[in-house]
N, C-alpha and C positions, 0 to 999 in steps of 0.2 A: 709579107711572108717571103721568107728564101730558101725554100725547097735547097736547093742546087746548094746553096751553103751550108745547108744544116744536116746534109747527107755529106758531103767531103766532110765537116769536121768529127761527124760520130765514123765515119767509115775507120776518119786516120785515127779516131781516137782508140778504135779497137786494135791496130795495125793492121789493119784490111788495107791488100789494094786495092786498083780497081779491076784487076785480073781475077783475083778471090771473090768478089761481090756478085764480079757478073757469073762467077760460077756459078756461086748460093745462088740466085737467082734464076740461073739460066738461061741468061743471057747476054748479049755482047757489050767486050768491052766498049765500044764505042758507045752503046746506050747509056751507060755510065756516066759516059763523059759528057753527053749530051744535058742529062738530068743534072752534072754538078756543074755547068757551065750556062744553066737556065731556059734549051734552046730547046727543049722537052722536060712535059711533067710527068711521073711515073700515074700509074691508075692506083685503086686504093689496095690492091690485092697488092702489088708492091709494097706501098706503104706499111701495107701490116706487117709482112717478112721483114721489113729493113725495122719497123721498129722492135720488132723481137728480137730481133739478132741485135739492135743494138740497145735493150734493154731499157727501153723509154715509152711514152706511149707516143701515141699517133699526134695526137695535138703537138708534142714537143718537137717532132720533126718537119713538120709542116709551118711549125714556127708559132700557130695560133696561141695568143699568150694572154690572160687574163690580168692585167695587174691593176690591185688598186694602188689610188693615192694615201698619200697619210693622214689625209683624212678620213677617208675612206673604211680605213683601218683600225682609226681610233673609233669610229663610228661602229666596226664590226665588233673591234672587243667591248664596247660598252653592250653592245650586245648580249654577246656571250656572260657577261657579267649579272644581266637582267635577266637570260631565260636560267641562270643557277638555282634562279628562288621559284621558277615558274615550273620546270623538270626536274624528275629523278638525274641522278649523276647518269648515271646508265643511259639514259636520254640525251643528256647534253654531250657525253663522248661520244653517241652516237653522232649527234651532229655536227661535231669537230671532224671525224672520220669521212662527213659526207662534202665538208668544205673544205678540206684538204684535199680531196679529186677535185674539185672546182678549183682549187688555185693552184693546180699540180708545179708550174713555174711559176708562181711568185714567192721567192724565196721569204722577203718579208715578212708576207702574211702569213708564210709555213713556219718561218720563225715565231710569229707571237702568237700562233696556234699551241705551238709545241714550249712555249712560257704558259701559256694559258694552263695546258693539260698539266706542265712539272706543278705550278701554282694549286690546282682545284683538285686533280685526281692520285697521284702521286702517292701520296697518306693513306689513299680509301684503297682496304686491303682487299676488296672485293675487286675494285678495278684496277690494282697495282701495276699485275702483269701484264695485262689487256694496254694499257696508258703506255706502259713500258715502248710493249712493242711498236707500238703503232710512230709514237714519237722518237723513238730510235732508227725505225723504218724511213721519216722524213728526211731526219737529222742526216743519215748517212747519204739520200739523194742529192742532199743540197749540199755536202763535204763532197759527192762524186762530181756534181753538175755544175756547180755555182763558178761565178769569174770573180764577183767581188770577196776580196780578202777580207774584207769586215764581215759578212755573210758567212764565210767560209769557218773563221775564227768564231765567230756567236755557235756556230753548229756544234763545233767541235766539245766548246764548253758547257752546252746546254746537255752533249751526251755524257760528258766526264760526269757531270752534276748526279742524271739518270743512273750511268754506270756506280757512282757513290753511291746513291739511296738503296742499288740491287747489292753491295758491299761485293761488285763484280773490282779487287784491289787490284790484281792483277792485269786488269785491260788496262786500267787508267796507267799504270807505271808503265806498259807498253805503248800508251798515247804521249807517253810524257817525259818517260824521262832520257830521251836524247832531245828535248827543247833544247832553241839556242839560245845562248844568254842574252839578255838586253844590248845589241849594238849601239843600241842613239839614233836609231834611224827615226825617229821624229825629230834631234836636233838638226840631223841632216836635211831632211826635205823642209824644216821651216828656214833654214838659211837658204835652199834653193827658193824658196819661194820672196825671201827678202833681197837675196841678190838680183831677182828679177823686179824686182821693186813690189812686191805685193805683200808690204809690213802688214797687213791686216790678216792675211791669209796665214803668217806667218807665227802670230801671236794666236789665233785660232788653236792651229797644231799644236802649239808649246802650250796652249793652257787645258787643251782638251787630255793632252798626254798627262798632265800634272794631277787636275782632276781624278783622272781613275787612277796613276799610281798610288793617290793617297790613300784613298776609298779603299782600294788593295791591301794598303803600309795596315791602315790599323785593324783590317780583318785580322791579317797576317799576323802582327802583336797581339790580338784578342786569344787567336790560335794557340800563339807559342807560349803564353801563361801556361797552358797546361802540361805541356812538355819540360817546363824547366825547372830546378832550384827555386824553395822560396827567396834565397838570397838576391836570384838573378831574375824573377817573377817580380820583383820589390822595383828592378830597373824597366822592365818591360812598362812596367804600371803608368810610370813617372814621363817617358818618353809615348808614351799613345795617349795618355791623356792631355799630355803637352801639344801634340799632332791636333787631337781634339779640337784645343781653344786656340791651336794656333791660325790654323783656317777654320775657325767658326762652323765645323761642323753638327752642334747643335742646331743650327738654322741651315746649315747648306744643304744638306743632306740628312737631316735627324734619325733614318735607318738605319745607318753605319751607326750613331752615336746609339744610339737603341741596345743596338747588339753588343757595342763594346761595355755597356753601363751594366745591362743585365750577367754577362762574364763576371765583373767584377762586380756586384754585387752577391754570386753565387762563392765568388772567393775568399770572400771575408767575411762570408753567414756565421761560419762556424770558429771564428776567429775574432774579428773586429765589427762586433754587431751596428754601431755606428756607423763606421765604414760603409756596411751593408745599407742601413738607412739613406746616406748620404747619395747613393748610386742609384739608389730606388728612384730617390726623389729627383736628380736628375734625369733618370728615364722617363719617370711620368712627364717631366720639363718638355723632353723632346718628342715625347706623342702628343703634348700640346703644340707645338709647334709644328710636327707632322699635320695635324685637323688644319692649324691657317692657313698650311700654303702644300697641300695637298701634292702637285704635280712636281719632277724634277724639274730644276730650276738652276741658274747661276746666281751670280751676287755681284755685289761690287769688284772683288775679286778676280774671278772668272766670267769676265763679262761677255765672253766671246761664244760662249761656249753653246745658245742656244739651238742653234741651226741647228747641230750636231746630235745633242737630244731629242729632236724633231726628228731627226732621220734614223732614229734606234728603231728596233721593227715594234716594238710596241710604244715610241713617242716618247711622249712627257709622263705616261699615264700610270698609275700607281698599279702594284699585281694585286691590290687586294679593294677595298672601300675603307670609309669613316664610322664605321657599325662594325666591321668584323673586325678592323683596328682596337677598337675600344674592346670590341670583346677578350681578344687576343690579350690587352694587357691585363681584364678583370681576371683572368685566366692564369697569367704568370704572375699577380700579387696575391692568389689565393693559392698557388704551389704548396703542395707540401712541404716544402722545402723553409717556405718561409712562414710557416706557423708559429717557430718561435719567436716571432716579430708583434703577433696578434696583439699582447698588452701595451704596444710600443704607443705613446699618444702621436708619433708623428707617422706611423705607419698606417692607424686607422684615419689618421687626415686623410695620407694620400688615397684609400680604399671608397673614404668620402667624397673624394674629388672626380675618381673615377664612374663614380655614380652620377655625380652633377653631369659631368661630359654625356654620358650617356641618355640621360634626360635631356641634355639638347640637343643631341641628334635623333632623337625619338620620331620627329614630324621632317628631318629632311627624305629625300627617296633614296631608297634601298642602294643605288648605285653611286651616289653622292661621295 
């Protein structure tokens, strides 16, 4: 613990000097300095003033810090994932709320708390706004408190996400739209990191950067179908599905491809019924291939990339299981939407095939 440092940096961070502090408190500058140069501890009646005034709790100024590991953590959400079947929601958010004091600084785990809550409670219109606040509550601690920029950035977008679902348009265009454009500053730091001789370190950055541009590329194309021209929706098509099979995203990532198949399968229902077949059945493709290799992963390609996936606040680990997966698709081939399909003989394949998957996952456990 460092008392003495972790009172200068909230003092300075409020622009308190130490002439102001010792006023609010009542007493001398000199004790001040005493207490941030470690050579005196304050008692706890101190403590409490200094952490109201600087709007943190007492644990956080005294340093005491809870943090799990990544295993730790992956061990906690499989948790959370286990007591969903065991508790009412209202129970389990209860206990998200109770473990969120318990990890007040560890952003990580505030982070895959607050995926947990967007993931499970979010939709439940009973606990929308309750979910809302509590996770926006986190999110803005660890956008005020957090050093690490990947922390800081995961915050920001897990609230934009929140912000969308409350159709709050107008916060998000005030979060966003004086972003700065893409500088390269990943080509930048992996050439520092090759000019100092650490090509490994360097091919890391550059493959981890590529990774999620792309994952980004064909949301973003999946997106813009709907905003555009069918003339220019015809090229959109041709260059994401291109993107698709060019990194192998049916196996890399089959999410992305999921979502980009279902798009376009809802684009040509009413249009190019084939078409619409033809995407189905590639999506059913890639929730098979979602079931065999369940956690994110690299490939031949991105070989570097693992470490990094490790160190996301919720891992490797998937937001959802292999049972609510399957359900989720029995669920989007029995749409309304795609009832005109029903006589199709290769649409009741796929509706067959979803049933087999599902009788094989019948005997694994619920969190699997």
């Amino acid at each position: 613990m460092n008392i003495g440092q972790n009172i200068y940096l909230n003092r300075t961070r409020i622009n308190f000097t130490q002439e102001q502090l010792s006023e609010y408190l009542h007493l001398t500058k000199a004790t001040i300095s005493k207490w941030e140069n470690n050579q005196a501890t304050p008692d706890i009646h101190y403590l409490v003033l200094m952490a109201n005034l600087f709007n943190i709790s007492v644990d956080d100024l005294i340093g005491h810090k809870k943090i799990l590991s990544s295993q730790e953590r992956s061990q906690l959400f499989n948790d959370l994932k286990n007591n969903k079947k065991k508790f009412t929601a209202d129970q389990s958010l209860a206990n998200i709320e109770k473990l969120s004091k318990q990890y007040l600084n560890d952003y990580k785990t505030l982070l895959m708390l607050v995926q947990f809550m967007v993931n499970s409670f979010l939709d439940n219109k009973g606990l929308k706004d309750r979910t809302a606040q509590l996770a926006l509550a986190l999110l803005n601690k660890i956008i005020s408190h957090a050093s690490a920029e990947t922390e800081i950035q995961s915050a920001i977008m897990l609230k934009v996400i929140i912000l969308f679902q409350n159709e709050k348009y107008d916060d998000i265009i005030e979060i966003y739209h004086n972003r700065p454009y893409k500088l390269g500053e990943e080509l930048i730091l992996a050439n520092s990191y090759a000019l100092k001789g650490d090509i490994e370190k360097a091919k890391e950055v550059l493959q981890v950067e590529l990774y999620q541009q792309i994952l980004l590329m064909v949301e973003s194309l999946s997106t813009l179908i709907s905003y555009e021209t069918k003339e220019n929706s015809h090229e959109i098509i041709r260059r994401m599905t291109g993107l698709i099979e060019l990194f192998k995203l049916e196996e890399l990532h089959p999410n992305s491809a999921i979502k980009c198949y279902y798009t376009l399968a809802l684009y040509y229902i009413d249009s190019e019924e084939e078409k619409a077949i033809t995407f189905l059945g590639k999506l059913l493709q890639c929730c098979k291939n979602l079931l065999k290799q369940f956690q994110l992963h690299g490939d031949s390609f991105f070989y570097t990339i693992d470490d990094w996936l490790e160190s996301l606040p919720m891992g490797t680990l998937p937001p959802t299981n292999k049972k609510l997966l399957i359900n989720q698709m029995e669920e989007t081939f029995n749409t309304p939407v795609f009832a005109k399909l029903n006589s199709h003989p290769q649409f009741q394949s796929f509706i067959k095939d979803i049933q087999e998957l599902k009788k094989e996952l019948q005997h694994e456990p619920y969190d699997s």
